[in-house]
C-alpha positions, 0 to 999 in steps of 0.5 A, spaced: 620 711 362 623 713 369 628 719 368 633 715 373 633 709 369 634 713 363 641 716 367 643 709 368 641 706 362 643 710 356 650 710 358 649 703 359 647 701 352 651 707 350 658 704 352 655 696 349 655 699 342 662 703 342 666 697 345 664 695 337 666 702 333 672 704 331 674 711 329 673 718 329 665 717 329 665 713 336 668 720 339 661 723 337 657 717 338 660 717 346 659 724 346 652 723 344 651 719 349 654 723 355 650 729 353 643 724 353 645 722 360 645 729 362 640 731 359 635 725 363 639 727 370 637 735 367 630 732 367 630 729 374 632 736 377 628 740 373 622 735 376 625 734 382 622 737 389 624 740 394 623 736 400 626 730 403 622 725 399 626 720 395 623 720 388 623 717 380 623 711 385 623 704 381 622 697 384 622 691 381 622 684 385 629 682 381 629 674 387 623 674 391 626 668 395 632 672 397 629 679 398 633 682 392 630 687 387 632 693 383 630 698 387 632 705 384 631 712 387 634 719 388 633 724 395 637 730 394 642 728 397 643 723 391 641 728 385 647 732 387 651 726 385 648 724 379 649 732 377 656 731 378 656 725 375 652 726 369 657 734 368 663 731 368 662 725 364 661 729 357 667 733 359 671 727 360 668 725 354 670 731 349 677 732 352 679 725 349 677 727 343 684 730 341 687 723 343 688 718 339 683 713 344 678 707 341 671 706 341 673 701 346 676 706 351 670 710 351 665 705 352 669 704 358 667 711 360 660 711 358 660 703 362 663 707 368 658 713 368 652 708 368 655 704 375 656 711 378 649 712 377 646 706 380 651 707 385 649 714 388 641 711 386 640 704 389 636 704 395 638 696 396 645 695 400 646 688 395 644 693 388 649 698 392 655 693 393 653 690 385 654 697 382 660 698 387 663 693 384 661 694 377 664 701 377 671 698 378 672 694 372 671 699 366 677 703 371 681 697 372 682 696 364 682 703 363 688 704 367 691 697 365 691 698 358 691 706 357 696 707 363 703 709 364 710 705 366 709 700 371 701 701 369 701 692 370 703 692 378 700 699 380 693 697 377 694 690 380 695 694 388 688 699 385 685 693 384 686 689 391 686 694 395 679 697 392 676 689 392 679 687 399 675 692 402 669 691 398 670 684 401 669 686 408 664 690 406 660 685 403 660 681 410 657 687 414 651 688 407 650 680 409 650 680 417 644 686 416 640 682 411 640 676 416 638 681 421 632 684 418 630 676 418 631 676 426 628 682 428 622 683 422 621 677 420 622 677 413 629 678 410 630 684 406 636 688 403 632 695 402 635 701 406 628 703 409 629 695 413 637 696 414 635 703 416 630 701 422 634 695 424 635 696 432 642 693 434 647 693 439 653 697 441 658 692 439 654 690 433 655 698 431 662 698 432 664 692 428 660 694 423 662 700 422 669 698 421 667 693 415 663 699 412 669 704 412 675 700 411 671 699 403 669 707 404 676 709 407 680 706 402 675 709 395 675 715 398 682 715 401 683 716 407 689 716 411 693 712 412 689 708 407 691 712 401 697 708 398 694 706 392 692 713 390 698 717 387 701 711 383 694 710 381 692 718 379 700 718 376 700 712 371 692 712 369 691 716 363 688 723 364 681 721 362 682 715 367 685 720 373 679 724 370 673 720 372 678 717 379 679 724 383 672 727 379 668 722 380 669 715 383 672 717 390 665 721 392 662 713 392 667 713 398 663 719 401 657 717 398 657 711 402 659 714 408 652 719 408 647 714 405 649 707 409 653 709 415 649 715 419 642 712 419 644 704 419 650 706 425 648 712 429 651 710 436 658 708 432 659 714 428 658 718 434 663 713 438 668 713 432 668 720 431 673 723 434 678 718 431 676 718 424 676 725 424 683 725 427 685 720 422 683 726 417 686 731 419 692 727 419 692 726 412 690 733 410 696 735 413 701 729 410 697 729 403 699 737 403 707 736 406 708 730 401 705 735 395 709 741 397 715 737 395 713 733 389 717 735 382 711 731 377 705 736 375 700 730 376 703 727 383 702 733 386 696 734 384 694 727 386 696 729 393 693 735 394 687 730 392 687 726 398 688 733 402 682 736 400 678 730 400 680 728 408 677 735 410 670 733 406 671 726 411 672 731 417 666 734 416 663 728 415 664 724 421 661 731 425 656 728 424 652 735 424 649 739 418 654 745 416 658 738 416 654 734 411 652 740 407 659 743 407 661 735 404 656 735 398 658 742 395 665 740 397 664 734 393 661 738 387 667 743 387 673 737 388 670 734 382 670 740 377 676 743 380 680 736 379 677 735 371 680 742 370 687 741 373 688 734 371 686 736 364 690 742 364 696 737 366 695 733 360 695 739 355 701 740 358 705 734 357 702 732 350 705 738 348 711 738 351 712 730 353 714 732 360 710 733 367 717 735 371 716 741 374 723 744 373 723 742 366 717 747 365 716 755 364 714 760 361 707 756 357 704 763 359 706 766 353 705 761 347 699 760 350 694 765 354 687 763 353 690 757 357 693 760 362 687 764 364 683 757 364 689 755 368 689 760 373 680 759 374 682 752 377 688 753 381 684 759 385 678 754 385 682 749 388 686 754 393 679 756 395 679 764 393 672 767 395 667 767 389 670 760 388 667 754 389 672 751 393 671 757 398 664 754 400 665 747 401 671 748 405 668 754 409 663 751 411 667 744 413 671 748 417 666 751 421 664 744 423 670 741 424 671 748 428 664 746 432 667 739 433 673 740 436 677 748 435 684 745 435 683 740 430 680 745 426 686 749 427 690 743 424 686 743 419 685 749 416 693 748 415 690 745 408 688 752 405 696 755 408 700 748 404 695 748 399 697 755 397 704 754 397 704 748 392 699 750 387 701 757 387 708 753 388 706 750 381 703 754 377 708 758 377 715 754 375 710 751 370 706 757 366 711 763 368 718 765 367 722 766 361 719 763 355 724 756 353 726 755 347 724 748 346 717 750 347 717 755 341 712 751 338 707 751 344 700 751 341 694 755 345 687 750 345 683 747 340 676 747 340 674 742 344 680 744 349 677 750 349 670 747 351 673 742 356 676 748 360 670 754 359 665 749 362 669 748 368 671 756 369 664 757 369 662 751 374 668 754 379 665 760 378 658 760 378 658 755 384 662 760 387 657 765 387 651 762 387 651 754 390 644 754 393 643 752 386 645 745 390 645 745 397 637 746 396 636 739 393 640 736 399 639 740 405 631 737 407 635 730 406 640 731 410 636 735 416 631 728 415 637 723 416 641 726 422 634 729 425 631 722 424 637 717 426 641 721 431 637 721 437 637 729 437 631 734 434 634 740 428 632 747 429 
């Protein structure tokens, strides 16, 4: 069977099959489901060649008369993500194993796995905007019944803002398929169509914003991010997990696979605006961090921040841009795994997020403060860490795109450093507290969680041509193509 369908199908059946289990077995099962799915996405780069090609294509008429089929393929600009997907989804899996979490709960995550997929694979816009919503549901229940305090009120705004969105974007998805039938003859929601459709100025421009309010809102990006830290906050941690890690990348997904090549003339026409939009929230984001006392918020904040520079550099419209965004893309997810993890460690040991309730950790519990330290250097972008290269590549786009607003962006790394050493500090250091004298150090599966994050951080850190390789000949066809300008 096609390799891409498997990424998408066992996780699917996976997830079916631990709705009906309960107990310890339904952790080793979904654990074994993951770790399938990773080794079918495994198989695909192992396969995978190098060249701008979209491949494991799978095309299968789904209603002829409405032009609708299930039309699946990866380019390297999608592989890139189903990698990510499929690493750090058995990660999010083992780290609920000493949680007291039902079947039901896992086969929520495995269910959202195979979404994610097919979001990051679909070559039909109908298909994408199918997947975009199906991803929604097993997160909307997880954090509707896994969640914190007000968890009912905070899911329900998650919920609207993300189907509102999705709303104004299915209306743009409609008005291209109508299109396709005007200009080709015959109606089609395949991205090779919608792709080539000639529109004008003011169809790109209306377009533009149907797509990117859907897009802006997942990511998010400012000032559409409100939904964000209550969310990030109140979602338990593997549900937060599979939000910063992993579900905010559909945003910048889209963006690259359904914004540049079918809106060119409104992406260079908006550019300016929302790379400002960007920057504006790598700063507010970095500001609001700075002053939060729960460990989680501030660690939901600094998410927006990093994610508004990997949106600066896409809306350059160039390739250090594109490029910078893919393996920032790749860091962001691990990094934020790692931290979030870390967080969670932490308050089921002590019952506590608040910064100033915490300290000295480090002495009952080393090996986790060495972890602790991989993935706060990775999230301030020490060089030889993973977030050095996604965000000095991004910065010398944005720099290439406007020096002044890189000026202002490049505060991130300054602010960033401030609130994590910031946090890091008031939570692991300091005098050891009486109240924490039966703080336990990792247990296996924690230990294995956090020793595969360090080494991703570290191992994309030293040598991400691991990943660029596979997404650079797509992302040079694609701006090269549609951009109306010849790359060297």
């Amino acid at each position: 069977m096609n390799l891409l369908l498997l990424t998408i199908l066992i996780p699917f059946v996976g997830g079916l099959v631990l709705l009906l289990l309960k107990g310890e077995a339904a952790k080793w099962i979904s654990l074994a489901f993951s770790l399938l799915t990773l080794g079918a996405a495994v198989g695909m780069y192992q396969f995978f060649e190098l060249n701008e090609q979209v491949q494991f294509v799978s095309n299968t008429v789904w209603m002829e008369a409405l032009g609708l089929n299930f039309y699946f393929g990866a380019d390297g600009i999608s592989l890139v993500l189903v990698l990510l997907t499929t690493l750090l989804t058995p990660l999010i899996v083992l780290s609920a194993f000493g949680r007291n979490y039902s079947g039901v709960f896992l086969g929520l995550i495995l269910l959202m796995e195979s979404a994610l997929v097919g979001v990051f694979t679909a070559r039909d816009a109908f298909l994408f905007y199918v997947f975009w919503e199906l991803a929604l549901i097993p997160i909307y229940f997880i954090c509707l019944y896994w969640g914190g305090e007000n968890r009912g009120r905070i899911t329900f705004k998650f919920f609207l803002y993300t189907l509102v969105g999705s709303l104004i974007m299915l209306m743009g998805v409609i008005y291209l398929y109508l299109q396709t039938e005007a200009q080709f003859g015959m109606a089609s929601f395949a991205w090779e169509d919608i792709s080539r459709l000639k529109l004008s100025t003011l169809e790109q421009s209306w377009l533009f914003w149907s797509f990117f309010a859907a897009f802006a809102i997942k990511m998010p990006v400012f000032p559409l991010h409100t939904w964000q830290p209550d969310t990030y906050t109140n979602a338990p941690a593997q549900g937060t997990m599979l939000l910063s890690g992993i579900m905010l990348k559909m945003g910048i997904y889209g963006v690259i696979r359904w914004m540049i090549p079918v809106l060119p003339e409104a992406m260079v026409e908006w550019a300016m605006l929302a790379v400002v939009l960007s920057v504006v929230g790598i700063v507010y984001a970095s500001v609001i961090a700075i002053q939060q006392k729960e460990y989680k918020r501030l660690i939901a904040y600094s998410s927006i921040a990093h994610v508004g520079l990997i949106a600066a550099g896409i809306f350059t419209h160039s390739v250090h841009g594109i490029q910078g965004a893919m393996i920032q893309m790749l860091s962001h997810g691990v990094c934020a795994v790692g931290m979030f993890f870390v967080i969670d460690i932490i308050m089921q040991r002590t019952n506590t997020q608040q910064l100033e309730s915490l300290g000295g950790i480090r002495n009952q519990a080393p090996v986790l403060t060495i972890f602790a330290v991989i993935v706060m250097l990775g999230s301030v972008s020490l060089p030889l860490t993973s977030g050095f290269v996604g965000e000095f590549i991004l910065f010398v786009s944005v720099f290439e795109f406007n020096p002044y607003l890189a000026a202002v962006a490049g505060l991130t790394i300054i602010l960033g450093a401030v609130y994590m050493l910031n946090s890091f500090q008031k939570s692991m250091l300091g005098e050891p507290r009486p109240e924490f004298a039966s703080f336990k150090d990792l247990n296996w599966s924690e230990f294995a969680v956090l020793a595969v994050v360090s080494l991703l951080i570290l191992y994309i850190g030293v040598y991400p041509k691991t990943f660029m390789e596979l997404s650079e000949p797509s992302v040079k066809l694609m701006l090269g193509k549609y951009s109306g300008f010849t790359l060297n």
